[in-house]
C-alpha positions, 0 to 999 in steps of 0.5 A: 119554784113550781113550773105552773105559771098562771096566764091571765088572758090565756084564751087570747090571741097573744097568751095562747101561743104563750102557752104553747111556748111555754109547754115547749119550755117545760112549763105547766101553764094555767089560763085565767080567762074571762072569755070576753074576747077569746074562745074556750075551744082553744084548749082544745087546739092546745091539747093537739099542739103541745099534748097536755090540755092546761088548766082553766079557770073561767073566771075575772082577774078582778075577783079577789076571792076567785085569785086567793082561791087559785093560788091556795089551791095549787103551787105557781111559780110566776104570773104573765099577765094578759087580761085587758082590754086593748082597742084603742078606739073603744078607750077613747069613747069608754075610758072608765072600763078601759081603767078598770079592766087594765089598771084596776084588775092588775092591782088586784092581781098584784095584791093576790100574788103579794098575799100568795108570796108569788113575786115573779111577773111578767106584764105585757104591756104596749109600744102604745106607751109612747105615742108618736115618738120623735125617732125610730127605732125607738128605745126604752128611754124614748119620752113616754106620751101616750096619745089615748086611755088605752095607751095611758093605761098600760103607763099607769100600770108600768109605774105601779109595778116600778113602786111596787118593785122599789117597795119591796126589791124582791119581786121580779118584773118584766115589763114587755113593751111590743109592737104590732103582733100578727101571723099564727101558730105554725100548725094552723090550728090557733091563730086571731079571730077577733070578735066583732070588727077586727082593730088590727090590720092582718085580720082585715087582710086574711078576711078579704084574702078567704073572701069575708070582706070585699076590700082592705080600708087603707088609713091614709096613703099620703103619709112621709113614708116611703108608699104613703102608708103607715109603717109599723113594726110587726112582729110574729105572735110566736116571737112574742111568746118566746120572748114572754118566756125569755122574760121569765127565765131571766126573772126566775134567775134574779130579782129586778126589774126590767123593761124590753121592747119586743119587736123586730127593729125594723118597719113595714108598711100596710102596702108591704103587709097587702104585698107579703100576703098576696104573695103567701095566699096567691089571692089578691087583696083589693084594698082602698085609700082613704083619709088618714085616722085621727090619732095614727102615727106616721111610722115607728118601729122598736129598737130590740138591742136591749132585749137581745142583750138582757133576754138573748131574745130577738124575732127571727120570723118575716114578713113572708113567714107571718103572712103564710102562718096567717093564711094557714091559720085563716083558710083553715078556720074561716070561722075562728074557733067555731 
C-alpha cells in the first residue's frame, strides 16, 4: 500500500497537526484544500516541523475531474477526510451549503476513491452526533439526535459510508467521532486562527489572554454543573491526530468498519478552561456571564474505552498542557499565519 495518504481539509486546524502526525508515522501526506478556512502559509510551518514540505493541491473536494485527476496521477494508500464546514450557528441560518459541502462533497469524494480502488477512509466526524445525550460519558451506542444541520450532516455521512461499506465489505472505514479539539503544536509554529469570529472557546480565551478581545463572553453560568458552566470534553488537536493515525493503521491492517469516540473521558468546565490558561499564560482572562445559548447542552463528555481497546489510542494531554500549547501558539502568532 502506497504511504501517500491524502488529507482532504489538510490546511486546517485539526488536518494539519495530522500531517504532522503523520509524517511522524512515515507516511507522505497529501493536502487537498480549498482555503476556505485555512492558510496556504501552513506548508511552510510544516516543512519547520516535520522537514519534508507536502504536496498541495489547491483545489474542492466537490470537483470530480479535479480528485480523478489526483488519484491517476500518484499512488495513494488511504484518504482522511476533513473538508467541511463545521459552525453550528452558520448551518442552522445556511443548511443547503452546510449539505452540500459536508455530505455532497463525501460522495463525491467516496465515488473518486471507488473509481481509484482506494478503499481505506478515515472520516472525521463529531460528538455533534448525538445531541444532547441522556448520560455521560457517552458511548458509541448512545441514541443518535443531533439537534442542527451541522450535526445532521456528519449522521447522514456516517450512514452512507455504513451502506457503502455493507455494499462492498472491502473497504475500510473508520468513523472518528470527537469531541472539542483545542490547544496546538508543541513548537508553537501551527495552531487555531479562526477566520473571522472564533466558534470555539479556546480562541476566545487566547484572544483576550494577548489582549485581541477585551472579555470572555461566558454562555450561561446557571447550568447543573458543578461552577455553572458548560462542561465539555476537550481534547488536544495532537491527541487527535495521533488518534487519526491509529485509525489508519488499524484500517490498513483489516477490512471494516469502525466507530470510536475520541476524547479524553472526562469534562471541564469554560471556568476550568479560563482557570488552566490563567495559569499557563500568567495573564488574567476577564470574562462575563450571560444568558445561556439556545440549542448548548449542559454538560457531556466521551467515553474512550472502545478506542483504547480497538486503536491502543487514548489522549495523554491535559487541560494545563493544552492551555500552554495554545499560549505558545498565540503569543507567537497573534495574527495566525499572516
Amino acid at each position: 500500500m502506497s504511504q501517500n495518504i491524502l488529507v482532504t481539509g489538510g490546511a486546517g486546524f485539526i488536518g494539519s497537526h495530522t500531517c504532522v502526525a503523520l509524517a511522524a508515522a512515515g507516511y507522505a501526506p497529501v493536502i487537498l484544500d480549498n482555503l476556505g478556512n485555512s492558510d496556504v502559509r501552513v506548508l511552510e510551518r510544516l516543512e519547520r516541523i516535520t522537514g519534508a514540505r507536502p504536496r498541495f493541491i489547491e483545489g474542492d473536494v466537490r470537483d470530480r475531474a479535479l480528485l480523478d485527476k489526483l488519484f491517476r496521477e500518484q499512488p495513494i494508500g488511504g484518504v482522511i477526510h476533513f473538508a467541511g464546514l463545521k459552525a453550528v450557528g452558520d448551518s442552522v441560518a445556511d443548511p443547503i451549503t452546510y449539505y452540500d459541502n459536508n455530505v455532497n462533497g463525501t460522495f463525491v469524494l467516496a465515488a473518486a476513491m471507488q473509481a481509484a480502488a482506494v478503499r481505506t477512509l478515515i472520516f472525521s466526524s463529531s460528538a455533534t452526533v448525538y445531541g444532547d445525550p441522556d448520560r455521560s460519558p457517552i458511548p458509541e451506542d448512545a441514541p443518535l439526535r443531533p439537534a442542527n444541520p451541522y450535526g445532521r450532516s456528519k449522521l447522514m455521512v456516517e450512514q452512507a459510508l455504513a451502506d457503502l461499506h455493507r455494499a462492498n465489505p472491502a473497504w475500510r472505514i473508520a468513523l472518528l467521532r470527537y469531541f472539542n479539539p483545542v490547544g496546538a503544536h508543541e513548537s508553537g509554529l501551527i495552531g487555531e486562527h479562526p477566520q473571522g469570529k472564533p466558534n470555539n472557546l479556546m480562541p476566545f480565551v487566547s484572544q483576550v489572554a494577548v489582549g485581541l478581545r477585551d472579555k470572555l463572553a461566558v454562555h450561561g453560568g446557571d447550568y447543573p454543573t458543578p461552577d455553572g458552566t458548560g462542561v465539555r470534553d476537550y481534547v488536544h488537536v495532537m491527541d487527535l491526530a495521533e488518534g487519526h493515525v491509529a485509525a489508519l493503521r488499524h484500517a490498513e491492517k483489516q477490512p471494516g468498519l469502525v466507530t470510536l469516540n475520541l476524547g479524553t473521558g472526562q469534562g471541564a468546565s469554560v471556568l476550568d478552561v479560563v482557570k488552566a490558561f490563567e495559569r499557563a499564560s500568567g495573564q488574567r482572562i476577564a470574562y462575563e456571564i450571560g444568558p445561556r445559548r439556545p440549542g448548548d447542552v449542559p454538560a457531556y463528555w466521551g467515553d474512550p474505552t472502545l478506542a483504547q481497546a480497538t486503536l491502543g489510542w487514548r489522549a495523554s494531554r491535559s487541560v494545563d498542557q493544552m492551555c500552554a500549547d495554545s499560549w505558545r501558539w498565540q503569543q507567537a502568532n497573534p495574527n495566525g499565519y499572516a
